[in-house]
FILUM-273069 format. One line per field, with one value per residue (C-alpha): residue number from 1; x, y, z. Coordinates in nm, 2 decimals. Example, Ala and Ser with C-alpha at 12.3 -4.5 7.8 and 13.67 -1.06 7.14 Angstrom:
<atoms>
k = c(1_2)
x = c(1.23_1.37)
y = c(-0.45_-0.11)
z = c(0.78_0.71)
</atoms>
This chain:
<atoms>
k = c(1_2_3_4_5_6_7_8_9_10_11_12_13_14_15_16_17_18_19_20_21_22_23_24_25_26_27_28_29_30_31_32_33_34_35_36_37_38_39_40_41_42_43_44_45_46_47_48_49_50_51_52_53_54_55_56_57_58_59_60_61_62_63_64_65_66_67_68_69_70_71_72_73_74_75_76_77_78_79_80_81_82_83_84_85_86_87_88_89_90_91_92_93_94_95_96_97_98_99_100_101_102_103_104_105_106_107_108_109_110_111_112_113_114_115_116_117_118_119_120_121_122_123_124_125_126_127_128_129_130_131_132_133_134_135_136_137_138_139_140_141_142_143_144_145_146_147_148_149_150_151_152_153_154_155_156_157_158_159_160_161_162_163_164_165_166_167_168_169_170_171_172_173_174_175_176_177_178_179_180_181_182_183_184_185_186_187_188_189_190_191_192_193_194_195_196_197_198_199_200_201_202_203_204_205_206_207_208_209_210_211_212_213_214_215_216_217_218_219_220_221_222_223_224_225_226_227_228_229_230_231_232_233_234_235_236_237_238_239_240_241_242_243_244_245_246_247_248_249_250_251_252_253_254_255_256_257_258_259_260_261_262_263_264_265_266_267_268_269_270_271_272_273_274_275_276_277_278_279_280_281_282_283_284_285_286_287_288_289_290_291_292_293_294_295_296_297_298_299_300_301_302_303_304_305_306_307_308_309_310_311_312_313_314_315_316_317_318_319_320_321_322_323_324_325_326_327_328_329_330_331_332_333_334_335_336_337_338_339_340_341_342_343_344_345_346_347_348_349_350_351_352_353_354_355_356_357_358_359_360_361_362_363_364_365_366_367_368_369_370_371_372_373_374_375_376_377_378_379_380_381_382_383_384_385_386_387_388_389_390_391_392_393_394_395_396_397_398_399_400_401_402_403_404_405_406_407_408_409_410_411_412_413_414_415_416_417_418_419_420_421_422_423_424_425_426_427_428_429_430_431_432_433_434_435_436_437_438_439_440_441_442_443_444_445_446_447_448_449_450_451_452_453_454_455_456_457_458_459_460_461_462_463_464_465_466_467_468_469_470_471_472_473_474_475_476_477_478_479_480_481_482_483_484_485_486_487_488_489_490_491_492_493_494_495_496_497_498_499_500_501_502_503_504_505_506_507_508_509_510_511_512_513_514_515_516_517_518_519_520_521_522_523_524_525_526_527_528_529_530_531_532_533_534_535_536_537_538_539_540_541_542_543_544_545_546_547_548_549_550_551_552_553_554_555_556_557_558_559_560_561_562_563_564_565_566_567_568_569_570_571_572_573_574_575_576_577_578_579_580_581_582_583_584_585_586_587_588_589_590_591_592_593_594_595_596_597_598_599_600_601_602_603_604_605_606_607_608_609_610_611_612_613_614_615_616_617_618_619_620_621_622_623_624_625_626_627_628_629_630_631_632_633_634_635_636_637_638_639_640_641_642_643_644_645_646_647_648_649_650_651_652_653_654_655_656_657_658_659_660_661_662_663_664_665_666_667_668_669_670_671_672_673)
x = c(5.11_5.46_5.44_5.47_5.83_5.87_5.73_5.94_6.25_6.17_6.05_6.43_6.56_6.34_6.41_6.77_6.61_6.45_6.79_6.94_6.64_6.60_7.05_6.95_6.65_6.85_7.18_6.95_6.77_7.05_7.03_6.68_6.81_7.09_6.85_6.65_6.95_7.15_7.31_7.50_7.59_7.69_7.97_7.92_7.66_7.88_7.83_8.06_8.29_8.23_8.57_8.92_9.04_8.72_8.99_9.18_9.06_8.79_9.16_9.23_8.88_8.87_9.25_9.10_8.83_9.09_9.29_9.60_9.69_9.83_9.82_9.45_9.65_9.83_9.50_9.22_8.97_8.74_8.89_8.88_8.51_8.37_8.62_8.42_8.12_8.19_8.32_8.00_7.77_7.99_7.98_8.22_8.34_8.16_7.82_7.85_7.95_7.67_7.45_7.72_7.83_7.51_7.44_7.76_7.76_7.43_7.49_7.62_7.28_7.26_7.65_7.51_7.20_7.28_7.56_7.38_7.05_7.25_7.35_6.98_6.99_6.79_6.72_7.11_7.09_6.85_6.94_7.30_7.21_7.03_7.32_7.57_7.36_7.22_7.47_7.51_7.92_7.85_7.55_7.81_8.13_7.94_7.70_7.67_7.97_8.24_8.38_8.61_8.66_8.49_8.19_8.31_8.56_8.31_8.06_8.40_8.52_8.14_8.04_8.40_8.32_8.00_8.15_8.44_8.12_7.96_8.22_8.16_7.78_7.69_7.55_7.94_7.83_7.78_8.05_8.31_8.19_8.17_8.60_8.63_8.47_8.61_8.93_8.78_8.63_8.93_9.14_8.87_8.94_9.31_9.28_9.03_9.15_9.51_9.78_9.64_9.77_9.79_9.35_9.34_9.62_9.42_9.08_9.28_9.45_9.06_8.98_9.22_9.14_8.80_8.87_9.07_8.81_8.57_8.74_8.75_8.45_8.19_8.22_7.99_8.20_8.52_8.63_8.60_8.73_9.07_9.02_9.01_9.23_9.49_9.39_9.36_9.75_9.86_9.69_9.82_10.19_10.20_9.98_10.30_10.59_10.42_10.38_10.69_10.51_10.66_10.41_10.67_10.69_10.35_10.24_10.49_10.34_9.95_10.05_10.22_9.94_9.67_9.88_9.93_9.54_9.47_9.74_10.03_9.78_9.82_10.20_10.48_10.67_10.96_11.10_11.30_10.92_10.57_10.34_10.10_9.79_9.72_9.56_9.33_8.99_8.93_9.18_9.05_8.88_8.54_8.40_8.10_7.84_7.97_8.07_7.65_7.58_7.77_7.65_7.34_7.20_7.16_7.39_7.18_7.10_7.50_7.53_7.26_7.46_7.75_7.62_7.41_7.79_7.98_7.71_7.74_8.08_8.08_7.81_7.91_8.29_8.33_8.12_8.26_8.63_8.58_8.48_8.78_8.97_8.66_8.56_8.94_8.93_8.60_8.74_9.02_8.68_8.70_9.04_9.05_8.99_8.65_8.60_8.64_8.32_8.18_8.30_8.17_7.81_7.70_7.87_7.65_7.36_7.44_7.38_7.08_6.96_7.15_6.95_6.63_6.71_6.90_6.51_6.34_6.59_6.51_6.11_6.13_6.32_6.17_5.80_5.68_5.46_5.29_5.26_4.99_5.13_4.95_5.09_5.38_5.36_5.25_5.55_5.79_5.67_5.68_6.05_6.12_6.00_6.14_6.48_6.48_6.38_6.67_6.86_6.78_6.92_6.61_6.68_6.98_6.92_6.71_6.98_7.25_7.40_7.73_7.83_8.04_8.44_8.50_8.23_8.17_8.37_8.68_8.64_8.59_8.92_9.12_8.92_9.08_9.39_9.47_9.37_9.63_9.92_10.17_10.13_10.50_10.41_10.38_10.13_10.22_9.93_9.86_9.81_9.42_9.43_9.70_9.44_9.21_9.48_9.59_9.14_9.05_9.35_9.57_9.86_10.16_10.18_10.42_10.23_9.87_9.65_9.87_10.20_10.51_10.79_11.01_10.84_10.51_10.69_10.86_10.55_10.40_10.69_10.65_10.29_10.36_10.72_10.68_10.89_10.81_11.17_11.20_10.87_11.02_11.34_11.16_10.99_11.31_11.41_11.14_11.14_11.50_11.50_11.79_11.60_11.66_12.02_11.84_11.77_12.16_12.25_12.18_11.88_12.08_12.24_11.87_11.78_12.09_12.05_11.69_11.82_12.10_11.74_11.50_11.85_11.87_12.26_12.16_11.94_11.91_11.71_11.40_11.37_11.02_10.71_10.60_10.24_10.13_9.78_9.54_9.17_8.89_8.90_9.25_9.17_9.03_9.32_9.56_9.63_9.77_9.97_10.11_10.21_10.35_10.51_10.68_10.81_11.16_11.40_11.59_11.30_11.05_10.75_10.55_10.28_9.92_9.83_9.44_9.22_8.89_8.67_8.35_7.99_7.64_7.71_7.44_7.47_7.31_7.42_7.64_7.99_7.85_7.82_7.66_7.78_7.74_8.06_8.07_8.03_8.23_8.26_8.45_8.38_8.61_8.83_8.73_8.59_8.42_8.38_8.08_8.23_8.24_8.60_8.74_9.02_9.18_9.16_9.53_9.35_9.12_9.28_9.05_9.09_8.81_8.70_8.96_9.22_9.30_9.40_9.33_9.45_9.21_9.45_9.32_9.63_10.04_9.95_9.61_9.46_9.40_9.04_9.10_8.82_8.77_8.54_8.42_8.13_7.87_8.01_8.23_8.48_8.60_8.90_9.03_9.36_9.71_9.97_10.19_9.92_9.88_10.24_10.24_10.27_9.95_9.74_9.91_9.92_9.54_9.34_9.52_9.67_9.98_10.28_10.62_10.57_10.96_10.87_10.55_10.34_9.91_9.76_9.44_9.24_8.92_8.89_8.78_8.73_9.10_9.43_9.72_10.06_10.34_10.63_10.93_11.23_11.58_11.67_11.36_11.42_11.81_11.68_11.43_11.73_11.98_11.70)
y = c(7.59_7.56_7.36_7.50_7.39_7.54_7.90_7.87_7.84_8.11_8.37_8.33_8.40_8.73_8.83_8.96_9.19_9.39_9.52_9.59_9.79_9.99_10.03_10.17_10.40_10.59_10.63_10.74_10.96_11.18_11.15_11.31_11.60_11.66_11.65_11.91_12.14_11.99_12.36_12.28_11.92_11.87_12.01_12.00_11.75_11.56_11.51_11.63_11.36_11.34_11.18_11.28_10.94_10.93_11.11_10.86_10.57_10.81_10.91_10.53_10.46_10.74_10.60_10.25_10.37_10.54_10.30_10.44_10.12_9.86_9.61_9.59_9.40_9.75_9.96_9.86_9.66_9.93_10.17_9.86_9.83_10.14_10.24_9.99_10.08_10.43_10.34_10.12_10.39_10.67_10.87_10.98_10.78_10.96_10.92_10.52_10.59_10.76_10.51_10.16_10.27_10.26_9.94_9.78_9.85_9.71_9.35_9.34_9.25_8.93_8.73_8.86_8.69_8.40_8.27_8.26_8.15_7.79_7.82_7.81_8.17_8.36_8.63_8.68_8.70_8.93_9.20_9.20_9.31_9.54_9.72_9.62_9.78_10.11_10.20_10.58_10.53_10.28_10.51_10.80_10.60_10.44_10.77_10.85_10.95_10.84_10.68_10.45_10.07_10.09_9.98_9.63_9.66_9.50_9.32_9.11_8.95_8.89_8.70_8.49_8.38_8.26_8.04_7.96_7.83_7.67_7.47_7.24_7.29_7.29_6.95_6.82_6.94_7.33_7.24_7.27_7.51_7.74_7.63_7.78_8.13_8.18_8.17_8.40_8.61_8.65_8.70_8.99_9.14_9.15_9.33_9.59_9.66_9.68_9.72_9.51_9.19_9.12_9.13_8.86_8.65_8.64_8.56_8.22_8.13_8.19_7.94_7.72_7.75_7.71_7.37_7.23_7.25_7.15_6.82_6.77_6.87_6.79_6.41_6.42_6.69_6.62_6.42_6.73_6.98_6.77_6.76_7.14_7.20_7.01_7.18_7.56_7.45_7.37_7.68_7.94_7.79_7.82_8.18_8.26_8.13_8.32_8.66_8.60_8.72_8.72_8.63_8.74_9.10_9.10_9.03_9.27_9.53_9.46_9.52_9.86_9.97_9.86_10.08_10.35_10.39_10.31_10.35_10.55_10.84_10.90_10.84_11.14_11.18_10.97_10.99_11.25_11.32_11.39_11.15_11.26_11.01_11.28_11.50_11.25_11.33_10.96_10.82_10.99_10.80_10.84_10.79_10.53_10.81_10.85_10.47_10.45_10.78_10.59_10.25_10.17_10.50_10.53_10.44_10.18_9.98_9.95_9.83_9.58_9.49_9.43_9.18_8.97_9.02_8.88_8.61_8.51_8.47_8.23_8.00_8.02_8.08_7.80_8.02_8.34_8.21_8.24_8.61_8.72_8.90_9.12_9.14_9.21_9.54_9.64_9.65_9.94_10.14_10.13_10.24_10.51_10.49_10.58_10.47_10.11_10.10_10.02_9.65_9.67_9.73_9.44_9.25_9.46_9.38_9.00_9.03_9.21_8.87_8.61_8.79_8.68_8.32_8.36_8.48_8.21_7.98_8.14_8.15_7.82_7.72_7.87_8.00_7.73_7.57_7.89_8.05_7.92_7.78_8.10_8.37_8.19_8.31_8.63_8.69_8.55_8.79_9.10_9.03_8.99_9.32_9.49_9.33_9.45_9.79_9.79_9.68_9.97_10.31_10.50_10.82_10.92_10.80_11.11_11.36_11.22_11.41_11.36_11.71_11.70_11.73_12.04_12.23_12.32_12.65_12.47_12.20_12.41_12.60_12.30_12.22_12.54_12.47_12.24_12.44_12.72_12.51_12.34_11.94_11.85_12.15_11.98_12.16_12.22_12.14_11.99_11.64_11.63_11.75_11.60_11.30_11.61_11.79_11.44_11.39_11.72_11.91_11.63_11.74_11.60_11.66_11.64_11.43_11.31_11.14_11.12_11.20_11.15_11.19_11.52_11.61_11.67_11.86_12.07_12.16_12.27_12.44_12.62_12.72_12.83_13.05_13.42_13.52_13.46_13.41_13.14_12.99_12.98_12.86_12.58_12.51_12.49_12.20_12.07_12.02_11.89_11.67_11.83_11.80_11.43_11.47_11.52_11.19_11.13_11.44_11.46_11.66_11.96_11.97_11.94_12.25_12.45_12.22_12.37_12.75_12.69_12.53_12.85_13.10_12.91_12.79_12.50_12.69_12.53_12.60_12.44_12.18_12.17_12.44_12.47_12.62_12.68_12.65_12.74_12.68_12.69_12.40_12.45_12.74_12.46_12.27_12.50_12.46_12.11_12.23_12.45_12.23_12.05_12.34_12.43_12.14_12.11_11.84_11.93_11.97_11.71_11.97_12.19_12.43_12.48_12.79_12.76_12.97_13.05_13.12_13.30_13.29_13.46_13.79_13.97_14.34_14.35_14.66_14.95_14.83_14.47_14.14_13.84_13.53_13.10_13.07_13.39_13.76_14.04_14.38_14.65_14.92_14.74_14.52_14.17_13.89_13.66_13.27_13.09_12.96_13.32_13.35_13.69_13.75_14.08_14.23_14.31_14.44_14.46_14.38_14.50_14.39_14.57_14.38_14.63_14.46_14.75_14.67_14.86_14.86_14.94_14.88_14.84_14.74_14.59_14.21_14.04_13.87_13.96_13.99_13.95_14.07_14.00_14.17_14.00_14.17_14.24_13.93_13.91_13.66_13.67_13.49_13.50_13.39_13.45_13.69_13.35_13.24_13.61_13.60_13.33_13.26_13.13_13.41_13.68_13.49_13.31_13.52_13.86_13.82_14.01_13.85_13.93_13.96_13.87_13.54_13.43_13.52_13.56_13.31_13.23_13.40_13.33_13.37_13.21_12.90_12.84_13.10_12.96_13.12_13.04_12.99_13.24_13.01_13.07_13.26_13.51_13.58_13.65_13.89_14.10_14.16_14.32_14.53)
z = c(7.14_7.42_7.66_8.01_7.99_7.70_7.78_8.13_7.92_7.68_7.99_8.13_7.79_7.68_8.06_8.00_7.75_8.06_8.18_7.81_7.67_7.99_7.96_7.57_7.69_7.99_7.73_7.40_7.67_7.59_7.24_7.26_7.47_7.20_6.93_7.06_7.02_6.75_6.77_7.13_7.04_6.69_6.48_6.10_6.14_6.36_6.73_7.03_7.19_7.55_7.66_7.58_7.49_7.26_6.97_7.02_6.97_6.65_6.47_6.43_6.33_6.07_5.97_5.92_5.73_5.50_5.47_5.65_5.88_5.78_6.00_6.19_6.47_6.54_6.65_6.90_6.80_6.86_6.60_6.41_6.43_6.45_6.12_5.93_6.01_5.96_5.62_5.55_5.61_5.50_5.83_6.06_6.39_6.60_6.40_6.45_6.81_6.87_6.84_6.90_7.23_7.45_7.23_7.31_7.68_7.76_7.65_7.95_8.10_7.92_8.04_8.41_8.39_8.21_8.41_8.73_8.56_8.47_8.81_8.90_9.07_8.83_9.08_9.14_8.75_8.71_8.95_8.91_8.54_8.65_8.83_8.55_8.27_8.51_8.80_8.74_8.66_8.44_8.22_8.28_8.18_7.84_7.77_7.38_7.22_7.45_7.24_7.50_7.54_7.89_7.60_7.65_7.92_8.13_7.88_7.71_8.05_8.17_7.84_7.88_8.27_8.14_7.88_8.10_8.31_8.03_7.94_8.23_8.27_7.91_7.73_7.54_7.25_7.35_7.62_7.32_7.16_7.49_7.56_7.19_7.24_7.60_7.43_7.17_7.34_7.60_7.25_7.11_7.52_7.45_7.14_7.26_7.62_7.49_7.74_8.00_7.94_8.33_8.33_8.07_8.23_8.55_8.41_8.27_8.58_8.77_8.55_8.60_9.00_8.89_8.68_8.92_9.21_9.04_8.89_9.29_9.41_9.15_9.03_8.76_8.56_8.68_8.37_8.17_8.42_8.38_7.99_8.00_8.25_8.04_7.76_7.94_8.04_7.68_7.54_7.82_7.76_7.42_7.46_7.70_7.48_7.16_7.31_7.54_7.86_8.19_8.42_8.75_8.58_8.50_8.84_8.93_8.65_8.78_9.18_9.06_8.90_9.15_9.40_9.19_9.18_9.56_9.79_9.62_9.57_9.97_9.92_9.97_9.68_9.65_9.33_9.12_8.95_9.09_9.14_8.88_8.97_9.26_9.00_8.87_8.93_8.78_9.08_9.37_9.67_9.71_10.05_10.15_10.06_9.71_9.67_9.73_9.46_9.17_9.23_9.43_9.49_9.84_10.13_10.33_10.01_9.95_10.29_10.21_9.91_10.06_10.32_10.05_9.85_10.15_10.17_9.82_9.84_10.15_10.04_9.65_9.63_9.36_9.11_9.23_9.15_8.79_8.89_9.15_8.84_8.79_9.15_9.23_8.99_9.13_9.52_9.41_9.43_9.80_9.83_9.52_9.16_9.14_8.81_8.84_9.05_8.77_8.79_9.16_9.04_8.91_9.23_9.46_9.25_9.27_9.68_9.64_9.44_9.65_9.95_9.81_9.82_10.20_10.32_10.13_10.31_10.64_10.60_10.50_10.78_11.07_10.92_10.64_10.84_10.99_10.65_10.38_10.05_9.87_10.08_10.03_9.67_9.77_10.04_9.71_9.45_9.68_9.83_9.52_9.36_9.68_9.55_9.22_9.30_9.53_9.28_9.06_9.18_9.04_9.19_9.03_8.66_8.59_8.69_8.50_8.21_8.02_7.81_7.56_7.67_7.46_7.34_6.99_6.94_7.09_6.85_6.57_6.72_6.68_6.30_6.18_6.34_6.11_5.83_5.94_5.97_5.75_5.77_6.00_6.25_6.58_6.85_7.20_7.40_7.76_7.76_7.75_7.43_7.28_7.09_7.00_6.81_6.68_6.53_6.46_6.35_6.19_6.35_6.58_6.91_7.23_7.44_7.49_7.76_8.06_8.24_8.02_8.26_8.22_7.86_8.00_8.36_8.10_7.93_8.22_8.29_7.99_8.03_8.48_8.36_8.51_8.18_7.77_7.71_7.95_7.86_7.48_7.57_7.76_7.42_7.27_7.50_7.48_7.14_7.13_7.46_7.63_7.95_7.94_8.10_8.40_8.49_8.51_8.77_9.12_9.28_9.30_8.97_8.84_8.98_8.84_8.46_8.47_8.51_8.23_8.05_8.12_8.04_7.69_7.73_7.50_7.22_6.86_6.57_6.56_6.28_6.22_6.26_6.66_6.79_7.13_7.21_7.51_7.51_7.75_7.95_8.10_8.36_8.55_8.53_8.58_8.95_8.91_8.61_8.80_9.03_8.77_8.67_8.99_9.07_9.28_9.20_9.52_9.72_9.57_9.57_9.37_9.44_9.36_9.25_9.04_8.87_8.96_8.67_8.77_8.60_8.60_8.81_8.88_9.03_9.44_9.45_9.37_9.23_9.43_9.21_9.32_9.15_9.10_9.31_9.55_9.61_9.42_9.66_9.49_9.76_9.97_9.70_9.82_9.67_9.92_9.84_9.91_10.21_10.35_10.31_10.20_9.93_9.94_9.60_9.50_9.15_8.92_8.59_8.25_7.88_7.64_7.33_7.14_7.32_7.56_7.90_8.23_8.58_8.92_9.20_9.54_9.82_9.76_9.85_9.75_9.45_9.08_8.92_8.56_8.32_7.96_7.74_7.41_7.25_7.52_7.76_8.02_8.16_8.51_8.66_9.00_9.10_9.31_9.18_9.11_8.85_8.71_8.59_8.40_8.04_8.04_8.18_8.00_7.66_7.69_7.92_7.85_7.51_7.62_7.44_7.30_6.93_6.90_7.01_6.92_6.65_6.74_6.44_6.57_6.82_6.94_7.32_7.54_7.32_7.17_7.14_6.96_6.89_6.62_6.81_6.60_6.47_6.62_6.34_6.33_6.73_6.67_6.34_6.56_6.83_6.56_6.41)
</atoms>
């Protein structure tokens, strides 16, 4: 039989396990729903991705598993892992991820607890794992098959502030051996979160802060708070020297960034390029109301948080110093960057717990003697469950739901794209897609995940041009760089090097295969590529012109369509937004499922209504006559494109469209004929 010592010590253990199981049952939720139609989520037997990067970091884990890199060192430790497994097992990537993801992610719960439990604030503990493992960005940003290093992102640095911790509090045994993981465990960060050097460089110096307050303020660990600060010194030198870091340009490199996320998303555009953070739906500020949505739930209970937060910090600062880097990331969220609330959470969740031991204090204080010992107990165990509860946004964690990025047809799109073309064709795509083409069609691209400088401006360019022949000239230069020289001219010269660029002045043959591909998900996008693609060196501006893509019309009456986003009136050529606002119909622009394309005009100056047939459904677009000129519209939506040019190879619309872009040689044949 335990002891009551004993069974004290193992409740506080088994407690952690609360907050992980319930962090598996709300992710594999969604693995139920998928099951039940295996048709919607799963390709092939293999499930959907529901993040872009997610192809990414599944092309180096199916590399790994075949043995195509050669240095592990090279990849992130994630493709690293989840390519063993996947060779282990004999499954794809995304087969382990379904599962390893929501696994991963939810040992967040037990760092969280643990480090305030030897801190003797179990309650702290216990509800700030509860908002770690269940705040609705956090369930959204590690759902099944994302297939990202969030995963860890915040479950590595928690787990390394509570050996960081232990090292001082621990018995000297488990003392050492907790200064040997941190350093592991801060080692395993570096290699998963790649790239952000400057994260694990301030989790160090918190701990040296950390080590050298407490050698000052705590006498009966201050011996070994100078050991390890010596030590922490030694290690971080030769960890500089080694990897040659400089800490002034990384400083320099983390500032840049944290204003690139908050602040410079409000600034005008400076620079010969766009700022092209201000199309990140990822980077965009959220507001009080939506700060509450992704974290606590409600509004008042975020306030709440923040006070027991603020309070925490005051009358705990020493233990929240080991924290600051985490905490530090999670504060962006109230400026912009939306998705780092997710390292707020658990810090919200820590003042709901820190408030519990603030009223005891208080009752104690003021109302002990006036309250009997067993409604003492009583008044304990329900401020606590209020806590907790509070702690737990329960309202939202039944709505959530994470669909796959592309759905299946797309993915199969991409599949057979790669069947269709030669092995050293490269695949002009926008940068979303650029890791998807990279997984799923084996193929080389022009750019993938993000902004890259002129090359991805170009691109969009290429897919905004009001002419073919400029759009493929722009694809020529893009292919061979010559937009680079740019950067050495002045505004103005930019603007006239561009024209020489769209007239093809500097035309060569292309040296390897080129396709140009358009699938379903870009009409949404399309505005801020067309910003993008407008842009004015002289002027520093470009303009937004989007697509609306309509669904589920339903007739209200003759030659009048209601539908999800508004109200289609072809008596009078208007379509009127929810919002009440009407667009003058310019017209009505028809392609059958034969391909056949027909006209209904309605008045000089208004907007288009484009309408695809395929079988016995309908697509409907709306947009301004700038958007309906484009490359993209007539070569995606309309399938109207210069055969000298481009060649149609795969066609299967709305899902994906690609073209073969024609040699040099086969363009200059077709004009002599």
């Amino acid at each position: 039989m335990l002891n009551t010592k004993m069974r004290g010590k193992l409740f506080y253990i088994l407690i952690p396990f609360l907050p992980f199981l319930l962090g598996l049952a709300f992710r594999f939720k969604e693995l139920y729903i998928w099951l039940q139609e295996p048709d919607k989520y799963f390709y092939d037997g293999r499930p959907l991705l529901t993040s872009f990067d997610g192809y990414l970091y599944a092309k180096q884990a199916l590399d790994f598993a075949n043995g195509k890199v050669q240095s592990v060192l090279s990849i992130s430790l994630i493709g690293v892992l989840e390519g063993y497994l996947s060779k282990l097992f004999g499954v794809y990537p995304e087969n382990i991820d379904l599962y390893l993801t929501p696994i991963l992610s939810s040992l967040v719960a037990f760092p969280v607890f643990y480090y305030w439990y030897k801190l003797k604030m179990p309650v702290v503990g216990f509800c700030g794992a509860i908002t770690a493992a269940l705040s609705p960005i956090y369930l959204v940003r590690t759902s099944i098959v994302r297939f990202d290093t969030d995963s860890l992102n915040l479950t590595l640095p928690m787990f390394s502030v509570l050996f960081f911790l232990l090292s001082v509090k621990a018995k000297p045994l488990w003392a050492g051996l907790a200064f040997l993981s941190s350093w592991v465990v801060l080692f395993l960060y570096e290699w998963w979160y790649r790239g952000h050097t400057y994260i694990t460089v301030s989790m160090v110096g918190a701990y040296i802060l950390f080590l050298t307050v407490e050698s000052v303020l705590d006498k009966t660990s201050r011996k070994r708070a100078l050991i390890y600060l010596i030590l922490t010194l030694l290690l971080s030198l030769i960890a500089v020297i080694y990897k040659g870091i400089n800490l002034k340009s990384l400083l320099a490199f983390a500032i840049n960034r944290a204003k690139a996320w908050t602040v410079g998303l409000e600034q005008g555009e400076k620079g010969l390029l766009p700022n092209p953070n201000i199309g990140v739906i990822e980077l965009k500020e959220l507001g009080v109301s939506k700060l509450a949505e992704y974290t606590m739930g409600f509004e008042p209970v975020l306030y709440i948080s923040i006070i027991g937060l603020c309070l925490l910090i005051i009358f705990r600062f020493r233990y929240i110093i080991l924290m600051l880097p985490i905490l530090a990331i999670g504060a962006l969220s109230f400026f912009g960057a939306s998705r780092f609330s997710m390292y707020l959470a658990p810090f919200l969740g820590m003042g709901i717990g820190f408030l519990y031991y603030v009223a005891l204090w208080l009752i104690n204080k003021h109302a002990g003697s006036f309250i009997k010992d067993r409604y003492i107990h009583l008044l304990r165990a329900g401020l606590l469950s209020l806590l907790v509860l509070l702690s737990a946004p329960w309202t939202l964690l039944a709505e959530l739901r994470t669909p796959p990025i592309l759905n299946i047809k797309t993915n199969e799109g991409y599949v057979k794209l790669g069947e269709l073309t030669p092995k050293n064709a490269y695949i002009l795509d926008w940068w979303d897609y650029g890791y998807v083409v990279q997984y799923l069609s084996n193929r080389r691209v022009f750019h993938a995940s993000g902004f890259d400088g002129l090359r991805s401006l170009f691109i969009a360019k290429a897919y905004s041009s009001n002419s073919q022949s400029e759009a493929y000239n722009l694809i020529n230069s893009i292919v061979w760089g010559n937009f680079a020289h740019i950067f050495q001219l002045s505004p103005k010269e930019s603007v006239l090097y561009e024209g020489k660029l769209r007239r093809g002045e500097y035309l060569k043959e292309f040296p390897f295969p080129v396709y140009w591909t358009f699938n379903v998900d870009i009409p949404k996008k399309f505005g801020w590529i067309y910003y993008y693609g407008s842009w004015d060196f002289e002027k520093r501006e470009g303009i937004k012109s989007p697509i609306l893509q309509v669904y589920n019309c339903k007739a209200i009456g003759r030659n009048v369509f209601k539908c999800d986003q508004g109200v289609f009136d072809f008596n009078r050529g208007v379509y009127i937004k929810e919002n009440n606002e009407a667009l003058p119909l310019k017209a009505v622009i028809m392609r059958s499922s034969q391909g056949q394309i027909s006209a209904l005009p309605y008045r000089r100056i208004g907007f288009y209504v484009v309408v695809v047939q395929k079988g016995n459904k309908l697509a409907r677009y709306v947009m301004n006559e700038r958007a309906f000129n484009t490359a993209f519209v007539q070569m995606y939506i309309l399938r109207n494109y210069d055969s000298k040019l481009f060649e149609l190879v795969y066609d299967d619309f709305p899902y994906l469209v690609a073209y073969r872009v024609r040699y040099l040689r086969e363009v200059q044949e077709s004009e002599t004929d």
